[in-house]
C-alpha positions in Angstrom: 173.9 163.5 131.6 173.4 159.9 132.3 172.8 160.4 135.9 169.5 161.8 136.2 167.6 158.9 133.9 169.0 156.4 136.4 168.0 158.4 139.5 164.8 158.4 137.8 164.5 155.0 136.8 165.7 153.4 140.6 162.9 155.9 141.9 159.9 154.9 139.8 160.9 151.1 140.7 161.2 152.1 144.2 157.8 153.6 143.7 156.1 150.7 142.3 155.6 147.0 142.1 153.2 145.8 139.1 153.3 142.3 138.3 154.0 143.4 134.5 157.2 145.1 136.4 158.4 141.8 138.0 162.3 142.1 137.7 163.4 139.6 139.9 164.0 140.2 143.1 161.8 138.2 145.8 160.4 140.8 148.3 158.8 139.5 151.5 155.1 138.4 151.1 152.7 140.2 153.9 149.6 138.7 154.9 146.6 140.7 156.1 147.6 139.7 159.9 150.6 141.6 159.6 149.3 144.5 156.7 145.6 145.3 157.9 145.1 149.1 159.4 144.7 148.2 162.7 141.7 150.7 164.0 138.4 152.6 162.4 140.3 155.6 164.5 142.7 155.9 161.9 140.1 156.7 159.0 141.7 153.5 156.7 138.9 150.8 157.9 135.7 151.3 155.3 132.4 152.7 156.9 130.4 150.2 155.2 132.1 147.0 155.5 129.7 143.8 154.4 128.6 142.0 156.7 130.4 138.6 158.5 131.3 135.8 156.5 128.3 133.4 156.8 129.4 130.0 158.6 129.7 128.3 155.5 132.6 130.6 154.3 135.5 127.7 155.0 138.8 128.7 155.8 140.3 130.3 152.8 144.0 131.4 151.4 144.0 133.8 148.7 147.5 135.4 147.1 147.2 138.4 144.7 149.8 140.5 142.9 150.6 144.6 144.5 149.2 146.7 141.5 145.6 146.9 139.9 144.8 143.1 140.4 144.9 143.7 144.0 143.7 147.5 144.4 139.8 145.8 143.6 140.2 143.9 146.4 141.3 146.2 149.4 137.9 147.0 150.5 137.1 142.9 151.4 140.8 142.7 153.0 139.7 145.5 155.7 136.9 143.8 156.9 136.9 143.6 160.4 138.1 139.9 161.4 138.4 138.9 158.1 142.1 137.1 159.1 139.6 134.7 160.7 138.3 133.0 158.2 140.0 134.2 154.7 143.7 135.1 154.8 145.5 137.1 151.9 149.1 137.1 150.9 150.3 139.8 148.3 153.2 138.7 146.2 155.4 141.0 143.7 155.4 138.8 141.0 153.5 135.8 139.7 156.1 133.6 140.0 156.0 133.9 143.6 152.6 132.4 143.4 152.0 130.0 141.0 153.9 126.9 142.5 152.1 127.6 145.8 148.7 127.7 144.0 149.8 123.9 142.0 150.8 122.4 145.0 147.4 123.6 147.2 149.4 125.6 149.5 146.8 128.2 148.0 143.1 128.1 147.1 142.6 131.3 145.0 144.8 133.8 143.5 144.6 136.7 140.9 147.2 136.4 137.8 147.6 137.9 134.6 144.9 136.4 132.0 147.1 134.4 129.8 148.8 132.9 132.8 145.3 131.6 134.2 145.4 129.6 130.5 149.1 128.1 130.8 147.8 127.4 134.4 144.9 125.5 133.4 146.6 123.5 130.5 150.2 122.7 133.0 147.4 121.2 135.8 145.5 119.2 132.8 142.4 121.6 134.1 142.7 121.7 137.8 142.7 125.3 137.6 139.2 127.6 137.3 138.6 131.0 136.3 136.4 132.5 138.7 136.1 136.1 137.0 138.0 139.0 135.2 139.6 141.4 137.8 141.3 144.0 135.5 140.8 145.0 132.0 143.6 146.7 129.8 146.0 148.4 131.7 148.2 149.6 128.8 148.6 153.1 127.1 150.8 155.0 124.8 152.4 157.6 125.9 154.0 160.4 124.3 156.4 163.9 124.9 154.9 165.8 122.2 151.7 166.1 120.2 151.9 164.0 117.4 149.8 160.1 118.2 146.2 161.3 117.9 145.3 157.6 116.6 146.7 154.1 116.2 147.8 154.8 112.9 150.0 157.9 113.9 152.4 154.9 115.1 153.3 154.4 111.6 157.3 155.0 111.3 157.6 155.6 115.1 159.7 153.8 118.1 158.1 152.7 120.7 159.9 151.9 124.4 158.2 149.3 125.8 158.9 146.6 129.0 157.0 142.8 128.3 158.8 141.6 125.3 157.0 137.9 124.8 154.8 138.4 127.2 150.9 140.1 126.9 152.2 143.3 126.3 153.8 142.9 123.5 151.2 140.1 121.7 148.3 143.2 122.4 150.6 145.9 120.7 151.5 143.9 117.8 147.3 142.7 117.2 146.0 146.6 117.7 149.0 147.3 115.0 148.1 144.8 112.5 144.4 145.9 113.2 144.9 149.1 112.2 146.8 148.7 109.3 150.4 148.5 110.4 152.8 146.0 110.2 154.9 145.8 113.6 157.9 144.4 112.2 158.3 146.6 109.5 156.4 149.9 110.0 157.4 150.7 113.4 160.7 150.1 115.8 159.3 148.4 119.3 162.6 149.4 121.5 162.2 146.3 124.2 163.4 147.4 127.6 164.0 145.1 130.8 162.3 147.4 132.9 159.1 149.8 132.5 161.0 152.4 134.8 163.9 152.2 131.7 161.1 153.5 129.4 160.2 156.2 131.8 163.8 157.3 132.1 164.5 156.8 128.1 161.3 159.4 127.6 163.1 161.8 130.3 166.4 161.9 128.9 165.0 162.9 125.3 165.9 159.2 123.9 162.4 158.3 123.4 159.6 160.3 122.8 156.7 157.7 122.5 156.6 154.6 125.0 153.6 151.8 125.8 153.4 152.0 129.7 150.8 149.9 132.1 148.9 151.8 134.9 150.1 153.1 137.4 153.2 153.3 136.1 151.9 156.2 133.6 150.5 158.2 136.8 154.4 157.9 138.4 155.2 159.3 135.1 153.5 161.9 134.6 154.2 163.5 138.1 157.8 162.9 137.0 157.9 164.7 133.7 155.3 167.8 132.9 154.7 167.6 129.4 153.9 164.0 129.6 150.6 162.8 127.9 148.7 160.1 127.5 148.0 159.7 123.6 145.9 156.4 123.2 144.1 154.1 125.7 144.9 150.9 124.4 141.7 149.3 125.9 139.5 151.8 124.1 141.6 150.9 120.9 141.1 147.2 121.6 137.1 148.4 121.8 137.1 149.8 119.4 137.8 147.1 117.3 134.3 145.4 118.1 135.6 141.8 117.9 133.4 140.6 120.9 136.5 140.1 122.8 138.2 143.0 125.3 141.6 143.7 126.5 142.6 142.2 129.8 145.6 142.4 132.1 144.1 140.2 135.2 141.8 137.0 136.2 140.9 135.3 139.6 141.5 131.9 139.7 141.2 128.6 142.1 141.9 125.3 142.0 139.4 123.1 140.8 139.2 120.8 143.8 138.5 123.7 146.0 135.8 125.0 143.8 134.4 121.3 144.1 134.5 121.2 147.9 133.5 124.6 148.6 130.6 125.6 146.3 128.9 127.9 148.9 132.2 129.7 149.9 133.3 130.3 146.4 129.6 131.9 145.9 130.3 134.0 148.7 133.8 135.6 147.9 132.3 136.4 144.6 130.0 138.1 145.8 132.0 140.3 148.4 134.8 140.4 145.8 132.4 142.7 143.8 130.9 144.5 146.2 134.7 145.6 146.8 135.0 146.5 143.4 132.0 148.9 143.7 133.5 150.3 146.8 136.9 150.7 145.6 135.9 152.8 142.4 133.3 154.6 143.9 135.4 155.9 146.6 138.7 156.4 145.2 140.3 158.6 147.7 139.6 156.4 150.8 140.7 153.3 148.3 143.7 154.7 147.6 144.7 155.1 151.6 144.1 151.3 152.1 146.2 150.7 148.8 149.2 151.9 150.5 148.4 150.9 153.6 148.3 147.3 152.2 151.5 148.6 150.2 150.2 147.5 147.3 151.5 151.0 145.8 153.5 153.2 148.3 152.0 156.4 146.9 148.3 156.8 147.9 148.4 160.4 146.2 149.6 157.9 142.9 147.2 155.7 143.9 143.9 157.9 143.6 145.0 159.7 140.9 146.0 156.0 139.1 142.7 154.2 140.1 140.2 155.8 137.7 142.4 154.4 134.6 143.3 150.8 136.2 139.7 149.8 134.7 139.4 147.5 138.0 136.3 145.3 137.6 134.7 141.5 138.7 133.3 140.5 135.7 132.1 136.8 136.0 129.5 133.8 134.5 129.0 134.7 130.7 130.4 138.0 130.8 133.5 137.1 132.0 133.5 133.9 129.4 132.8 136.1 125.8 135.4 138.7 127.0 138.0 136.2 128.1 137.7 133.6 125.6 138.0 136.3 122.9 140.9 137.3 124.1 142.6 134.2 124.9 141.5 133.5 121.2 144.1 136.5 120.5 147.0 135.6 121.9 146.8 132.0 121.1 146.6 132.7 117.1 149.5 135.4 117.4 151.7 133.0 119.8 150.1 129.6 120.9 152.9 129.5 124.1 151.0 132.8 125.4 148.1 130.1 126.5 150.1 127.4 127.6 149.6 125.5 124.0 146.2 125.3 123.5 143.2 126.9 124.3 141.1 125.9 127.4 138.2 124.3 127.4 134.6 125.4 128.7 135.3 124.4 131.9 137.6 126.5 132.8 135.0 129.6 132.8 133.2 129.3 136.3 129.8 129.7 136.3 129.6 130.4 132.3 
């Protein structure tokens, strides 16, 4: 009876790699030299790529993390000699990229939204945020028909991977929001691995789990009666506290921002036109998403993208929905920030 959980579990981690699923192991790093589709023949290359970079576009190394806070991006990593000028790296955990982006081996990189904080207070502020990537990425799930709201939670378990980590801090403030205490009114069941929740909810152990996209996707083509009970985004919404739930940030170092005004301009702007691209076109997306293999799955991949709320949100937008956040994790855990929070000028362009 044990066996089938664990086939599950080693498949689903297989499946994926999501920075919120980081368990360890260092997997190769692939560039766009070695990653790119390598004609328009074989239907991967967008039909409407932007344009060339303009002259001013310097030389540039980006780094981003295989799940939803590289998916937005796909569209500008096709472009047609884009190796040329801008080079991107895709990394399976944020600890792969971190110590490259403090010692200027990189210029710009997308990490989790807390991290860009610990970033910017471990550098003393050499570290910008250049615009929100992702928004919330979390949702309960549930085998059954029982969480219609936040407060159905009350007396429940909940099988959940990112003990200490965002997860868990936005879990335990949507909680307390709505009127439950998490240490007392419900059981969080912390697991290593999101894969061990999936395989927990298949083998009858659990019946309610928190799970990041696309991990819920995987999950649902696993197990039938599968369904997603609350969007934790639209929870977080919901609340109205001028803040908004978010999983992923771009980010550069200061210096480079400094030097390079015009080509930090520039990738902005192709970054969102990307965005548009990507959610507007999900089925072609999704083809370059595993073709990058940023998820191996593009049938996952489509049917994932519509609920990865993928966005380039920058300048004040990107400050009130950030800073509110930020504001969140530091009063439930003052570590999640790196200490303290960061100062104005960390927001870009706010």
């Amino acid at each position: 009876m044990k066996l089938y959980p664990r086939i599950l579990s080693l498949s689903l981690t297989v499946l994926l790699l999501l920075s919120l699923a980081a368990c360890g192991r260092k997997p190769d790093i692939p560039d766009t030299a070695s990653t790119a589709p390598e004609s328009d023949a074989q239907g991967l290359v967008p039909s409407d790529p932007p344009a060339e970079l303009p002259p001013e576009a310097v030389q540039t190394r980006f780094a981003t993390l295989k799940g939803p806070t590289a998916m937005g991006l796909v569209h500008l990593m096709s472009m047609p000699g884009i190796g040329e000028h801008w080079t991107f790296t895709l990394a399976g955990s944020a600890d792969e990229v971190t110590p490259a982006l403090i010692k200027g081996d990189l210029d710009v990189a997308c990490v989790p939204a807390n991290l860009a904080s610990v970033l910017y207070n471990k550098t003393e502020g050499g570290v910008v945020c250049l615009a929100v990537n992702t928004l919330g990425v979390l949702y309960i799930v549930e085998n059954g028909d029982e969480i219609q709201s936040v407060a159905d939670l009350a007396g429940k378990t909940i099988v959940s991977a990112g003990k200490g980590s965002t997860p868990e801090y936005g879990l335990r403030y949507l909680l307390s929001e709505n009127g439950i205490d998490p240490d007392r009114d419900v059981t969080i069941d912390w697991k290593s691995e999101h894969s061990e929740c999936v395989a927990a909810l298949a083998s009858g152990a659990a019946t309610v789990a928190m799970l990041p996209q696309p991990f819920v996707t995987a999950a649902q083509n696993k197990l039938e009666h599968l369904r997603v009970a609350l969007d934790l985004t639209a929870e977080w919404d919901a609340l109205d506290n001028g803040s908004a739930m978010i999983t992923g940030v771009a980010v550069a170092r200061r210096a480079f921002v400094e030097e390079h005004p015009e080509t930090v301009k520039c990738f902005l702007q192709y970054y969102a036109q990307s965005v548009d691209w990507v959610n507007a076109n999900p089925a072609e997306a999704a083809e370059l998403i595993a073709a990058y293999g940023i998820i191996e799955s593009a049938a996952i991949a489509e049917q994932a993208l519509p609920h990865c709320n993928i966005v380039c949100l920058t300048g004040q937008e990107m400050y009130e929905k950030l800073s509110g956040y930020l504001q969140v994790l530091s009063a439930a855990a003052p570590e999640a920030v790196g200490g303290e929070l960061p100062r104005d000028d960390f927001f870009y362009g706010a």
